[in-house]
Legacy VTK file of the C-alpha trace (Angstrom):
# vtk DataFile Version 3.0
C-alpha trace
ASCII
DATASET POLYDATA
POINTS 100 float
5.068 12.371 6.431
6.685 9.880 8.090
8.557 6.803 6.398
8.981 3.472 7.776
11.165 0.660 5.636
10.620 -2.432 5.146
13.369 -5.341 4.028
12.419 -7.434 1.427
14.191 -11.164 1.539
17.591 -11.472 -0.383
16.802 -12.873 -3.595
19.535 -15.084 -5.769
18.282 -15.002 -9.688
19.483 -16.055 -13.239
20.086 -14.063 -15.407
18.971 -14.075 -19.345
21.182 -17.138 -20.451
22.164 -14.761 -23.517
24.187 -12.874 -20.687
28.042 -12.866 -19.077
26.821 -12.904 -15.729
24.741 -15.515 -15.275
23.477 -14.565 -11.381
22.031 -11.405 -9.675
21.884 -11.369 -5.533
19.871 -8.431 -5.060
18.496 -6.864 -1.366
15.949 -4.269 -1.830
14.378 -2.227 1.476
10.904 -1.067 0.244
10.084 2.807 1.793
6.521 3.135 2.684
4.094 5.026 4.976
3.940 3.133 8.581
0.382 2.619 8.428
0.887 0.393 5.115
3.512 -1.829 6.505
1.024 -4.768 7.839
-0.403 -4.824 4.418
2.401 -4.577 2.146
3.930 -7.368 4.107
1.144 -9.919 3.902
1.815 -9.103 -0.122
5.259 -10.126 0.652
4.667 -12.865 -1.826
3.374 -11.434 -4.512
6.182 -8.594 -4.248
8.876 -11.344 -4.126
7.219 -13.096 -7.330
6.753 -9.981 -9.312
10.105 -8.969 -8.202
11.764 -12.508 -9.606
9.934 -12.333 -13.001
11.335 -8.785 -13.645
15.034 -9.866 -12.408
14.991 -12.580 -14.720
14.530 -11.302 -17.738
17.589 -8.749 -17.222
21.171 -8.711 -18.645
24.221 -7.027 -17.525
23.968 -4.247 -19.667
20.476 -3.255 -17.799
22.212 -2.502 -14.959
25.255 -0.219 -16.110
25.663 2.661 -14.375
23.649 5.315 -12.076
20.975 5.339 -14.718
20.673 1.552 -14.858
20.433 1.379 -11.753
17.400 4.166 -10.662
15.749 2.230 -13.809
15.669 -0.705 -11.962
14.934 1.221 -9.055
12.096 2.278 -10.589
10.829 -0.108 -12.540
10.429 -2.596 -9.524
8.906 0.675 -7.496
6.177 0.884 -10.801
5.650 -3.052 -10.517
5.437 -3.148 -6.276
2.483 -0.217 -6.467
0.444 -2.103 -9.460
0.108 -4.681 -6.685
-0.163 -2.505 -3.401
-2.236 0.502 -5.642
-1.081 3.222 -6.296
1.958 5.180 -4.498
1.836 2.816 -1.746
5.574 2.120 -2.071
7.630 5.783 -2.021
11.000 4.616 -3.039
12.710 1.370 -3.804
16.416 0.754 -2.037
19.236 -1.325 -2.755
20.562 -2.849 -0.099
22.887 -5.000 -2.190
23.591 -5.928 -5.839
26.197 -8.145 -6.607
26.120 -9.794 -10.415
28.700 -12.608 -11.409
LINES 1 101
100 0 1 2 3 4 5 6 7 8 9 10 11 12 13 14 15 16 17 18 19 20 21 22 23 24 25 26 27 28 29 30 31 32 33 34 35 36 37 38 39 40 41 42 43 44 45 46 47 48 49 50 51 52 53 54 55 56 57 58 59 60 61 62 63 64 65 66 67 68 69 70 71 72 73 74 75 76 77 78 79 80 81 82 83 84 85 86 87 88 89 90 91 92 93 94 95 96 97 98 99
């Protein structure tokens, strides 16, 4: 089947205060069947909310390494299709991640 992506908007965070890095930027390009595009980006909102709330209740060492990473990969994937149903969203890309 075919996959179309979709860019979500750059998002700028906090990080837990308990943390060295206090900031996460963090683009993420959603993959998704075509004919679920116009829908998953009228929940654009939603996404971008559910999305923050996760983000900010992460510290540095969440994200160490390949594994830390597909976790968060997945993890926002898991959260994305509890608000589009089920296996609406295929895969979850990072377009950037810079912490500081």
């Amino acid at each position: 089947p075919a996959q179309a992506t979709l860019d979500m908007p750059e998002l700028l965070v906090n990080l837990r205060p308990d943390t060295p890095s206090r900031f996460m930027k963090i683009g993420v390009t959603l993959a998704l069947a075509p004919k679920d595009r116009g829908r998953v980006e009228q929940a654009m909102p939603h996404l971008v909310n559910a999305q923050q709330e996760f983000l900010r209740n992460l510290d540095q060492h969440d994200l160490r390494g390949s594994a830390g990473l597909l976790r968060l990969r997945e993890e926002l994937r898991r959260r994305f299709n509890l608000i589009l149903g089920p296996d609406t969203v295929s895969d979850v890309l990072l377009r950037s991640l810079l912490t500081q």
